[in-house]
C-alpha positions in Angstrom: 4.8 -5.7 15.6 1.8 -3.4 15.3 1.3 -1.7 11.5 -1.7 0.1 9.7 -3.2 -2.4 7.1 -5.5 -2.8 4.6 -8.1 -5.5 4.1 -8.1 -5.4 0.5 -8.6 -1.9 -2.0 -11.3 -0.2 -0.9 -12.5 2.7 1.4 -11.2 4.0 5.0 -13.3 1.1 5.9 -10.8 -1.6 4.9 -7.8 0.3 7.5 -7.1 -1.7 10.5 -4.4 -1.7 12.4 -2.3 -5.4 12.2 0.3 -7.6 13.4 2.8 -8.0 11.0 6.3 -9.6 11.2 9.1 -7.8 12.1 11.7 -6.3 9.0 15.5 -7.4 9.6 18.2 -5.0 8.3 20.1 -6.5 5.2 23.5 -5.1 4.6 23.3 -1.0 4.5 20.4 -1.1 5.9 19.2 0.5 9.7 16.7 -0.7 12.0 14.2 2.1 13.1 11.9 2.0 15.9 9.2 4.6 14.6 7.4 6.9 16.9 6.0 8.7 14.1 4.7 8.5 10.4 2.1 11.0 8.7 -0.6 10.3 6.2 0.2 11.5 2.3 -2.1 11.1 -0.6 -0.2 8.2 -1.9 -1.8 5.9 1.0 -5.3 7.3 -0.2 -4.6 5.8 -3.5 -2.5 2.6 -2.5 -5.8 2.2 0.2 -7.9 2.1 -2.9 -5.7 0.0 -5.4 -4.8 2.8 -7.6 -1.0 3.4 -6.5 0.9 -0.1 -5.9 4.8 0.5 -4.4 7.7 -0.7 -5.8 8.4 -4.6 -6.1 9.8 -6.2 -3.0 7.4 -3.8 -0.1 4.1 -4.8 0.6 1.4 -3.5 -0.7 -1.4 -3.5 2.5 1.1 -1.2 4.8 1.1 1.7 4.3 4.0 4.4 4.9 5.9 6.8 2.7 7.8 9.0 5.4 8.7 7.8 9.4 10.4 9.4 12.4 11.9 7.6 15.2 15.6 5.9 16.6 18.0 3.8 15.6 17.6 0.6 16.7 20.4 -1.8 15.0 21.7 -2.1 11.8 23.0 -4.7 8.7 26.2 -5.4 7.8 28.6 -2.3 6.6 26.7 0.3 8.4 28.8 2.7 10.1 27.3 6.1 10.2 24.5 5.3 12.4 24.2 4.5 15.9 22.0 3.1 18.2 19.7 6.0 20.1 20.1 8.2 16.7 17.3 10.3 16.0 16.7 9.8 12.8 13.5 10.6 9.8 13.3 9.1 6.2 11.5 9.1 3.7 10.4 5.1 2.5 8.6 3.2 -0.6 6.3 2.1 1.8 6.0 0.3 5.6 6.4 3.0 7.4 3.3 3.0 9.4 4.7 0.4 11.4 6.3 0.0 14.4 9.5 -0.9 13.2 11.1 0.1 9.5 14.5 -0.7 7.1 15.9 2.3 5.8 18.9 2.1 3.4 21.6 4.2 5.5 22.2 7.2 3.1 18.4 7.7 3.2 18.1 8.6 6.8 18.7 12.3 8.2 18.9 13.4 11.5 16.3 15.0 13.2 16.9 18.5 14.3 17.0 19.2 17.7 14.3 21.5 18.0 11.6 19.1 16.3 9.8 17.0 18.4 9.2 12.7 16.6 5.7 14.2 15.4 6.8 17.1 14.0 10.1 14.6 12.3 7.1 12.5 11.0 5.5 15.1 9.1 9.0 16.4 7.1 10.7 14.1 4.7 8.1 13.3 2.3 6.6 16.9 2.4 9.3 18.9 2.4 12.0 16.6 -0.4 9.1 17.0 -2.5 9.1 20.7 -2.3 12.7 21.0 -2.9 12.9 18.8 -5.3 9.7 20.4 -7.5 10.9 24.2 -6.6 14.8 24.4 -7.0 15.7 21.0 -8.5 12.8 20.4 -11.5 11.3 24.0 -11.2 15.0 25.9 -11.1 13.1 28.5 -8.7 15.6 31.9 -8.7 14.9 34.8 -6.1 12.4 36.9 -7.0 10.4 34.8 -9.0 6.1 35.0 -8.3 5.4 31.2 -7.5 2.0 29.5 -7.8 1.7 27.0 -5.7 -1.6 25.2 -5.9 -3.5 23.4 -2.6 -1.5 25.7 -0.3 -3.1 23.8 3.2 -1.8 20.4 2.3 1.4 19.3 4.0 3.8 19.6 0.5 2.4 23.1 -0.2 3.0 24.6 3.0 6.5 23.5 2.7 6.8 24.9 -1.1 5.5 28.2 0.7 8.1 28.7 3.0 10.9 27.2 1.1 9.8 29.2 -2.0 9.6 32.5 0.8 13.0 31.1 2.0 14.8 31.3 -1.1 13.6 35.2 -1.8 10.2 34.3 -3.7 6.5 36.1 -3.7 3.9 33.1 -3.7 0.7 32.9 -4.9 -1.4 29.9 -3.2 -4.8 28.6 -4.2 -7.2 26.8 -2.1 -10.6 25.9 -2.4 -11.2 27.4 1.4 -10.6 30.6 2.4 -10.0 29.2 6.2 -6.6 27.8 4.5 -6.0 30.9 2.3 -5.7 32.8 6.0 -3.6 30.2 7.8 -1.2 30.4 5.1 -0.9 33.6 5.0 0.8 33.3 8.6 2.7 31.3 7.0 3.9 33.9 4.3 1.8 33.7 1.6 2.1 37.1 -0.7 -1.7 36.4 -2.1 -4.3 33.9 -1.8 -7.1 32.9 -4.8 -10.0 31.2 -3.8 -11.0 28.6 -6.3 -14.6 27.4 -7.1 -14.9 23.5 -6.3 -17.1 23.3 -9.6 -14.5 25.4 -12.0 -11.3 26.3 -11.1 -10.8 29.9 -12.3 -7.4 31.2 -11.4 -5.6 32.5 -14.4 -6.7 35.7 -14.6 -6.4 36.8 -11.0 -2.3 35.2 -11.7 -2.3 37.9 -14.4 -3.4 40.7 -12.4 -1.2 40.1 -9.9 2.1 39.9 -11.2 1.1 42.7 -14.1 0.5 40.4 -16.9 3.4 38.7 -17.0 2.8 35.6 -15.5 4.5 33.0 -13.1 7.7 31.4 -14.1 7.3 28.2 -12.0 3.5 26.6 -11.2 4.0 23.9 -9.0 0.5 21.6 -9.2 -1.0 18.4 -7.2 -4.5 19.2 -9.0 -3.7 17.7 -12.4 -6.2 17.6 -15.1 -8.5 19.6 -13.6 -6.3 22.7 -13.8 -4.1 21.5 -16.8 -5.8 24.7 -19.1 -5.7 27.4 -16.2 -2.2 26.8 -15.1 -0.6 27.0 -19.2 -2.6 30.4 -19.0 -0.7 31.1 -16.0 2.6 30.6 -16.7 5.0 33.2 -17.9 7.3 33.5 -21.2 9.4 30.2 -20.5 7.4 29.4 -17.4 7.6 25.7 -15.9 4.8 24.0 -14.9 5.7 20.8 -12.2 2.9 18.3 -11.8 3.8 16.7 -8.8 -0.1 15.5 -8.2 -2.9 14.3 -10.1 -6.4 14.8 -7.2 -8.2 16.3 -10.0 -7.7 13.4 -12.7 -4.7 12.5 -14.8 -6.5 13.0 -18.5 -5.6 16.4 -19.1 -6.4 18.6 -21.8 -4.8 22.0 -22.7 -4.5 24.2 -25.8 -0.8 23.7 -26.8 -0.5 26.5 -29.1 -0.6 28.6 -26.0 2.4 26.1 -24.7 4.3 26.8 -27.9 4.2 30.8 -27.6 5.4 30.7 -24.4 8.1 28.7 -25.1 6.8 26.8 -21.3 7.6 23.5 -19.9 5.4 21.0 -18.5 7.5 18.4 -15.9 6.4 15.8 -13.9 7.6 14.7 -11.1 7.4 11.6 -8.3 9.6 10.7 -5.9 8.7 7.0 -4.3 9.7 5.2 -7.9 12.7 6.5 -8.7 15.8 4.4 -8.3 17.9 4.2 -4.9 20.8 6.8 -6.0 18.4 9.2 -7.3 16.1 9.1 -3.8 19.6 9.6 -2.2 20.3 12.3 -4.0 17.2 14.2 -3.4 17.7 14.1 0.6 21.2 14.8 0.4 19.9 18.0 -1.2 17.4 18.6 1.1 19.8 18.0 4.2 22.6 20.3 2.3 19.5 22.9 1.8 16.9 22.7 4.0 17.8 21.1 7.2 19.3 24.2 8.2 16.5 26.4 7.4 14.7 24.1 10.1 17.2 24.4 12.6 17.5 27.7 12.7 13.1 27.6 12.5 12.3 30.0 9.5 10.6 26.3 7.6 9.2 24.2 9.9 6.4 21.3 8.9 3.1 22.1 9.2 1.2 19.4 11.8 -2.5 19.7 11.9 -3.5 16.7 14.4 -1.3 13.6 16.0 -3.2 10.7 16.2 -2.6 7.2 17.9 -1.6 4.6 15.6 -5.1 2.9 16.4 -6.9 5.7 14.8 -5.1 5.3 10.9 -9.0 4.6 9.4 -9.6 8.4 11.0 -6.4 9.9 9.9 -7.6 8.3 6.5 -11.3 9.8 6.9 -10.0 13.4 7.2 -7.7 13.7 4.8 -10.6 12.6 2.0 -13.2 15.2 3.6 -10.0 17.6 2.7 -10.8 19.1 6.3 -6.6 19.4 7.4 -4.3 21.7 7.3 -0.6 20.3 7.0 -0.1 17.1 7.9 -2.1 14.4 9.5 0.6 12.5 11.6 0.0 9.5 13.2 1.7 8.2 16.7 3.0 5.1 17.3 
C-alpha cells in the first residue's frame, strides 16, 4: 500500500511517498481504508528525529490523526461495521492508505463533514478539549489566551473556548491570521514581534489588570516569562507545544504570588485507557457542537498524498491557516 515516508531524519527533503506492507487488525482492532490524514507538528519533529512514537509503530510513517471507512476488523469487534465512516486519532501510520485503530478510539464522522474536513478534527480538536476543559478547567466567562491562533489546535481552542461562553484572546505573529480568526470569533488579536514576543501587557489592558485564568501555549520557552505575567490570581498555564524551545526560564516568585499553575500536556504517549478517555469526551462534548456546525475544523489546503514533502514545506514556512490535510 502507498504511505508517506522518510528516508532517514532530516529535512522535507527526505519525504517520499512508499510502499509499505499492509497492517492486519489484531483482536479489537478495525481496519480503516483512509481517504484523509492532515499534517501536525509532531511529523515535523518525528521527520527530523526529534519526536520518536511509541514502541511497536514505525518510526519513518508518519500520521497522528486519519479519516476514512471501515474496512474489516479483528477478533471481538462488534461496534463497527464495514462502510462506517469513521476518524481517529493514532500514535502514528496514519498517512497511509490503510490504518489499525483500537475500536473505542474511532468516532464517527458527522454527516455534514466531508473525509477532508474528518482528516483535519481528531488530533486538533481532542487536544483542545483536553487542554481547555479537562487540564485547563475552562468555566464560562473566563478571558482565554490562546497562543498561535492560525494553527489547526488553536482554531479549535477558539471556537470551543467561544463555545463554552469564553472571551479569547489569540496571538499570532501575522496580522493576516489575527483577521481570519476573528471570523472565527476571536474577542482580540495581539500581534507578536518574531524577534521578542511582547504580549503581557496588552493581556493586562485588556481584561483590566486582572489577568487570564487559563493560557493555553504551543510556543514554549520562548514565551515561558510573558505568559506567568499573563496569568491571573490562580491562573493555569497548559503547555501543550514547545516551537519556541523547551529550556524555559521564568521568574517563579511571580508564580508563587499568583498562586498559578503550570501543566503540560501530550496526547500520543499516554496509555490506551487514557487516549480513550479523551475521545469519549470529545465525542460526549464536541461532536455535537460539529453537527449542529457552530465548531467546525479549520482546512487550509487538501493535497494529494504524492505531495506530503509540500504539505511538509508549508507548514515550516508557517504560511497555513488550520490544517494542512493531505488526500489519499
Amino acid at each position: 500500500m502507498k504511505a508517506v515516508v522518510f528516508d532517514g531524519a532530516g529535512g522535507p527533503e527526505v519525504v517520499r511517498t512508499g510502499e509499505i506492507p499492509e497492517p492486519i487488525p489484531a483482536r479489537g482492532e478495525v481496519l480503516v481504508r483512509v481517504r484523509a490524514a492532515a499534517l501536525n507538528r509532531a511529523d515535523l519533529l518525528q521527520r527530523r528525529g526529534q519526536y520518536a512514537p511509541p514502541a511497536g509503530t514505525r518510526a519513518d510513517v508518519p500520521g497522528l490523526e486519519l479519516a476514512g471507512e471501515v474496512l474489516g476488523a479483528g477478533e471481538g469487534v462488534t461496534a463497527w461495521r464495514p462502510g462506517d465512516r469513521v476518524m481517529a486519532i493514532c500514535a502514528g501510520e496514519g498517512q497511509a492508505e490503510l490504518a489499525v485503530v483500537h475500536e473505542r478510539m474511532l468516532l464517527r464522522i458527522p454527516d455534514r463533514l466531508s473525509y477532508e474536513q474528518a482528516g483535519a478534527l481528531p488530533e486538533a480538536g481532542i487536544t483542545a478539549h483536553d487542554a481547555l476543559f479537562t487540564v485547563g478547567g475552562l468555566r464560562p466567562g473566563w478571558t482565554v489566551l490562546v497562543h498561535s491562533v492560525g494553527s489547526g489546535v488553536a482554531t479549535l481552542a477558539l471556537q470551543l473556548a467561544k463555545a463554552a461562553g469564553a472571551t479569547v484572546i489569540g496571538t499570532s505573529r501575522t496580522e493576516a491570521k489575527l483577521v481570519r480568526a476573528r471570523a472565527l470569533g476571536l474577542d482580540h488579536g495581539i500581534l507578536v514581534a518574531r524577534d521578542g514576543a511582547r504580549f503581557a501587557d496588552e493581556v493586562r489592558r485588556l481584561t483590566d489588570g486582572g489577568g487570564c485564568p487559563l493560557v493555553v501555549d504551543f510556543a514554549g520557552a520562548s514565551y515561558a516569562q510573558e505568559n506567568v505575567a499573563a496569568l491571573a490570581m490562580r491562573g493555569v498555564l497548559v503547555v501543550v507545544g514547545t516551537m519556541g524551545g523547551a529550556d524555559a526560564r521564568t521568574d517563579l516568585r511571580a508564580l508563587m504570588s499568583k498562586r498559578a499553575a503550570i501543566v503540560g500536556t501530550t496526547l500520543r504517549m499516554r496509555p490506551l485507557e487514557e487516549k480513550i478517555a479523551a475521545t469519549q469526551a470529545f465525542a460526549r462534548d464536541v461532536l455535537p457542537l460539529v453537527a449542529s456546525g457552530r465548531v467546525a475544523p479549520v482546512v487550509d489546503s487538501v493535497l494529494p498524498l504524492e505531495r506530503a514533502r509540500e504539505a511538509h514545506e508549508r507548514m515550516e514556512r508557517n504560511d497555513s491557516f488550520g490544517k494542512l490535510v493531505l488526500a489519499l
